[in-house]
C-alpha positions in Angstrom: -24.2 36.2 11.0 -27.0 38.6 10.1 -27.2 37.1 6.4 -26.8 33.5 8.1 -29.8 34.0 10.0 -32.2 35.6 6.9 -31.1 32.7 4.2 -32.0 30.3 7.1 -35.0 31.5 7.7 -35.7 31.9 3.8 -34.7 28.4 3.1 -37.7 27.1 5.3 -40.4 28.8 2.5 -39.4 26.5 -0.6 -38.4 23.0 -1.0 -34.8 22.8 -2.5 -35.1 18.9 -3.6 -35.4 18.0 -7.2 -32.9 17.8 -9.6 -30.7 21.2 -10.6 -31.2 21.8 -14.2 -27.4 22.8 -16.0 -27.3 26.2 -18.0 -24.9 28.5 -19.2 -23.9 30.9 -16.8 -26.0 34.1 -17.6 -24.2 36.7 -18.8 -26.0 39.4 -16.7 -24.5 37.9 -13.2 -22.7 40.3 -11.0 -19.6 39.0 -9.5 -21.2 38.0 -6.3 -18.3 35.5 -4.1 -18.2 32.0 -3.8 -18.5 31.8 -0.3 -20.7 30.9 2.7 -22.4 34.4 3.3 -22.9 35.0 -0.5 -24.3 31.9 -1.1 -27.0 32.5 1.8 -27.6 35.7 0.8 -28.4 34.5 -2.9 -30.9 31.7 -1.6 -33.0 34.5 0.4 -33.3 36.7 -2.2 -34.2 34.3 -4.4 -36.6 33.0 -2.1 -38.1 36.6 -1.6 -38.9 36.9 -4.9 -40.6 33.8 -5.1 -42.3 34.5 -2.3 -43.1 38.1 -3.6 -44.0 36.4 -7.1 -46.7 33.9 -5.3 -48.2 36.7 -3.5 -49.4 39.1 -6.5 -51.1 38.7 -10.0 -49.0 40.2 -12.0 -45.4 38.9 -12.7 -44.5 41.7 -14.7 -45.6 44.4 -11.9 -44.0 42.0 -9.4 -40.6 42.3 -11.5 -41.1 46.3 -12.1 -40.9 46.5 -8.0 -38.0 44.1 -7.7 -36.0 46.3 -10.6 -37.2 49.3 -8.6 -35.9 48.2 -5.1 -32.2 46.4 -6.7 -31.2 49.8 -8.8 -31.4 47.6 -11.9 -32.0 50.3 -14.0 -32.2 53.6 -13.9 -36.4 53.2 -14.5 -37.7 50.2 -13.0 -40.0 49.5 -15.9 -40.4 46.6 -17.3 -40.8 45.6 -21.2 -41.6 43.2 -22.9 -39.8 41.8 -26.2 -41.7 39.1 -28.5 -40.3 35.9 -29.3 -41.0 35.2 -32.2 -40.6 31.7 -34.4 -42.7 28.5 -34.2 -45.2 28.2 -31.7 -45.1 25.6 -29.3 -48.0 23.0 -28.4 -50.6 22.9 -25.8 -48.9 21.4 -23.0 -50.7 18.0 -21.7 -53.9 18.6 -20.2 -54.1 22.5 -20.7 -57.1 22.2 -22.9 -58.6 21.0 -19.3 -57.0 23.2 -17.0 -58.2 26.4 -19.3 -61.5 25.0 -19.5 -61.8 24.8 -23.1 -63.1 22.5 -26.1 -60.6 20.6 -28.4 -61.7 23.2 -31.3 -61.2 26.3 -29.2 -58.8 28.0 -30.5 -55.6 29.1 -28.4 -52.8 31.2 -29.1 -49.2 31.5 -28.3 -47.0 34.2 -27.3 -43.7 34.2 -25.8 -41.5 37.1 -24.3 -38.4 38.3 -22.5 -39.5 40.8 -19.6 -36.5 42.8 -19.2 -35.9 45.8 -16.8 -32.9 48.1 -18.4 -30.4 45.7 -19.8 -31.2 42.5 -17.7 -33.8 39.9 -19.4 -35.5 38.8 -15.7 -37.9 36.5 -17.4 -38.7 33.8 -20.5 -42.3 34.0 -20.4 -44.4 31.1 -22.6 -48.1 32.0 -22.8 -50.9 30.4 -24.3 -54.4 32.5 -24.0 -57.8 31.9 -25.4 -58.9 35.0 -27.4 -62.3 34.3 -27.4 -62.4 35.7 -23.5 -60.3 38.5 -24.0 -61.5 41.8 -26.0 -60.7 42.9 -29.3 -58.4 45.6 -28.4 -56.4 43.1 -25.9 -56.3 40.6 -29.0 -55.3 43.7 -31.3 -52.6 44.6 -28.1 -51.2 41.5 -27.8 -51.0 40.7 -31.7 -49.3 43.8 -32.7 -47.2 45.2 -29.6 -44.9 44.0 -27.2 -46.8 44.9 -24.6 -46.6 42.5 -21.0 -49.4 40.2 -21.6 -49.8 41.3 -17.8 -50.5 44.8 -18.3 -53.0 44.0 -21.3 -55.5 42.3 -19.5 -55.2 44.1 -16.1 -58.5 45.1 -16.9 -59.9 41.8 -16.4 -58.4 42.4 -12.8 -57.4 38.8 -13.0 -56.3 36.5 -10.3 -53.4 34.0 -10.8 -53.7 30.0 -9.5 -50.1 28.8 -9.4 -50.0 25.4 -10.5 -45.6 24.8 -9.5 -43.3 27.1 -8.4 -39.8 25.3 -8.5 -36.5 26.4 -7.7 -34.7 24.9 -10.1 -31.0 26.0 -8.8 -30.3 26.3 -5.1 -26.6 27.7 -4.1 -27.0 25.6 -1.1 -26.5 21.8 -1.6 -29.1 19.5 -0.1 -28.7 19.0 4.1 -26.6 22.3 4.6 -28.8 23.3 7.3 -27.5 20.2 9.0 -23.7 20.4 8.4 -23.3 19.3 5.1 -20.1 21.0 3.4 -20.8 23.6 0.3 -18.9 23.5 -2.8 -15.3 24.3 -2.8 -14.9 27.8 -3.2 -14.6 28.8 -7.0 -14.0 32.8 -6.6 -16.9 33.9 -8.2 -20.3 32.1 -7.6 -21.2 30.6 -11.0 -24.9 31.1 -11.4 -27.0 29.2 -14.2 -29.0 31.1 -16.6 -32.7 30.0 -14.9 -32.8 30.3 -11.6 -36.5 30.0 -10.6 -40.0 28.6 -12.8 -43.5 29.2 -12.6 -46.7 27.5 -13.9 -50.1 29.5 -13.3 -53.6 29.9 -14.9 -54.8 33.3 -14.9 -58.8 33.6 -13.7 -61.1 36.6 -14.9 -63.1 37.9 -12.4 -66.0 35.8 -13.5 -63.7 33.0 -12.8 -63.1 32.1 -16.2 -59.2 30.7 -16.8 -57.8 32.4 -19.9 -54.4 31.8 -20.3 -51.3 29.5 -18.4 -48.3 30.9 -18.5 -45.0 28.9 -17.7 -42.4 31.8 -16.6 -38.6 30.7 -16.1 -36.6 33.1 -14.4 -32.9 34.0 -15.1 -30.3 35.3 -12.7 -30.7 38.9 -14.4 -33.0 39.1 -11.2 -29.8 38.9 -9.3 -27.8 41.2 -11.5 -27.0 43.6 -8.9 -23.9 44.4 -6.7 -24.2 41.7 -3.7 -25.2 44.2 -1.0 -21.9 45.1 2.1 -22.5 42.8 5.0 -20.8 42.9 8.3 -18.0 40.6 8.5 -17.4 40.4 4.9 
């Protein structure tokens, strides 16, 4: 009942409409039950990180506390691996939303953040260099550095543009009495779980980069905690 009343309650802080995008199950999922209790307790905590993910700068920080607090890893810190292969274009309207000319140039990076052995995010970043330093450029270039942690100096602020859950273990109208999946053993959870779109700001209110983060359910890849009652 206790984990009844906290995914309730969590449900209320973001919208679970849209579509549900289909992916692979991740590899990375614990064996958490498909069953009423699990599948609440899954929607709070995924609705706690969004929540905790909104409410601070830095994604990869953010992460580094959530490893810390699930026993991801025995360290909860939190790297980042380059991507690397052909970069991907501007999205639509970026140029605008960064602020910029159509001959500034903007680069690309993308990463996995991972904490231990769990990737917790697919991170695509596009930055203008011209409003970063030469040793974050040089950083950023030749490192796999979080893009985070390089320009904390700038003590950025972050303007989420979308925060979307794109899976929801809860079907639309369950808070009303609609009936949840038939039971499959173990709850099958798709590789992203959660996405975020965000400009960061300098603090002379500059926008330098937009980031669109998807989130996998490495974040989830912990035992399901003991609950009374199951």
């Amino acid at each position: 009942m206790k984990a009844m009343h906290r995914g309730a309650a969590a449900a209320c802080a973001l919208g679970l409409g849209g579509s549900l995008l289909v992916a692979p199950v991740h590899a990375d999922a614990p064996a958490w039950r498909d069953d009423a209790a699990s599948r609440l307790e899954v929607l709070a905590l995924l609705q706690t990180l969004n929540a905790d993910l909104l409410s601070h700068p830095s994604a990869t920080l953010t992460l580094e506390r959530w490893c810390g607090a699930h026993r991801l890893a025995p360290e909860a810190n939190v790297v980042a691996e380059r991507v690397h292969g052909e970069d991907k274009p501007l999205p639509a309207g970026a140029r605008e939303q960064l602020g910029i000319g159509a001959d500034e140039p903007v680069r690309y990076r993308r990463v996995q953040l991972a904490c231990g052995a769990h990737v917790l995010s697919e991170a695509d970043n596009w930055y203008v260099p011209s409003r970063l330093t030469e040793a974050m450029n040089q950083q950023l270039d030749t490192t796999d550095m979080p893009f985070g942690k390089v320009v904390q100096p700038l003590h950025f602020r972050r303007q989420t543009l979308s925060a979307e859950l794109l899976w929801s273990p809860l079907p639309a109208g369950w808070e009303t009495g609609a009936p949840l999946p038939a039971p499959q053993g173990a709850l099958a959870i798709p590789h992203y779980v959660l996405q975020h779109r965000a400009v960061l700001f300098d603090q002379d209110n500059r926008p330098f980069s937009l980031v669109v983060e998807s989130y996998t359910a490495g974040v989830l890849a912990f035992p399901p905690p003991s609950l009374g009652g199951r």
